[in-house]
N, C-alpha and C positions, 0 to 999 in steps of 0.2 A: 795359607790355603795350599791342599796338595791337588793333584788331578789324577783322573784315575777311569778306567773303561767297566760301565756296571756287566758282572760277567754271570750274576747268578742274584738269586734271592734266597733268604733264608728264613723258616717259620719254628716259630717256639711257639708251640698253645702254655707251657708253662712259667711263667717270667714274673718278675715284681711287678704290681697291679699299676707304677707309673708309665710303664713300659708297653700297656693294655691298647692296641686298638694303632702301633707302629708298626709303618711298613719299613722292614729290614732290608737291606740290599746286598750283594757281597759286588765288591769292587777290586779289579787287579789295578796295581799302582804301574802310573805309567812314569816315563822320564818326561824331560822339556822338550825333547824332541821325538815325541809318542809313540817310544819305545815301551814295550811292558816289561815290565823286572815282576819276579818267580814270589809276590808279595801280595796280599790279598789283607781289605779288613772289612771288615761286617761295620755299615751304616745308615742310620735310621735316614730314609728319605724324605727330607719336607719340602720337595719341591715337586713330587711326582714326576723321580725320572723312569728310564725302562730299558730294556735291554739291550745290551749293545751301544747305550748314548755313552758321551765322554760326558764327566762330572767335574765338579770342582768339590772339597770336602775339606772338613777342619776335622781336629783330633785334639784330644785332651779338652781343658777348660773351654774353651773356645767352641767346641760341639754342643755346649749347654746353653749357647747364646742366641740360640735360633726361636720364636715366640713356639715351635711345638715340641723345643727341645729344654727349654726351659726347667732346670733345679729340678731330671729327672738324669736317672745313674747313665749316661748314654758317653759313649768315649768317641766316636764319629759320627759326623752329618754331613749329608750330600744337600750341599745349600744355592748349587747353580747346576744349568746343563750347558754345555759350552756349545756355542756356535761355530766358531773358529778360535785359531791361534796362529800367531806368528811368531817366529823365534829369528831375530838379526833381519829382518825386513822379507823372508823365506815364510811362504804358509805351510806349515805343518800340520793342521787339520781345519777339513772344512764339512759342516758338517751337512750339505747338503751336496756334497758335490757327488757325481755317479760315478 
C-alpha cells in the first residue's frame, strides 16, 4: 500500500467498456512523513474518496483485487481514506484536526 493526497480527478467519456461507470482520481504521492514528492498516478476510486482527503492505494496486480476492481485493465485503487498516522510515536496527520 502506498499513500497519497487526492489532488484532482480525471474524466475519459472514451475507455474500454470494463472501465464504463469508474470514478478516476489523480493522487500526488506523499512520503511516510506527509511530504508530497513531484509524482502523481490516476486511481479508480472504490471507496468514494474526495478532494483534498489522504488515501491509501495499491498499483499493479494488487489494484485488481478490490470486488469493483476486479479482472478489469486498472493499474491503481484508492481502497481506504486515512484517518490518521503516526510515524515513531509522532502524529503526522490527523485528519480531523483544524
Amino acid at each position: 500500500m502506498l499513500i497519497g493526497k487526492v489532488v484532482g480527478s480525471v474524466v475519459a467519456t472514451r475507455k474500454d467498456e470494463k472501465m464504463q461507470n469508474q470514478k478516476l482520481l489523480l493522487v500526488q504521492v506523499h512520503d511516510q512523513q506527509n511530504k508530497p514528492k513531484e509524482q502523481y498516478v490516476v486511481a479508480v476510486d472504490s471507496v468514494g474518496a474526495g478532494l483534498d482527503e489522504m488515501v491509501l492505494y495499491a498499483t499493479g496486480s494488487s489494484a485488481r483485487q478490490t470486488t469493483l476492481t476486479e479482472n478489469k485493465p486498472c493499474d491503481a485503487v484508492i481502497m481506504a481514506v486515512v484517518d490518521s498516522w503516526d510515524l515513531g510515536g509522532d502524529n503526522v496527520y490527523e485528519k480531523w484536526a483544524s
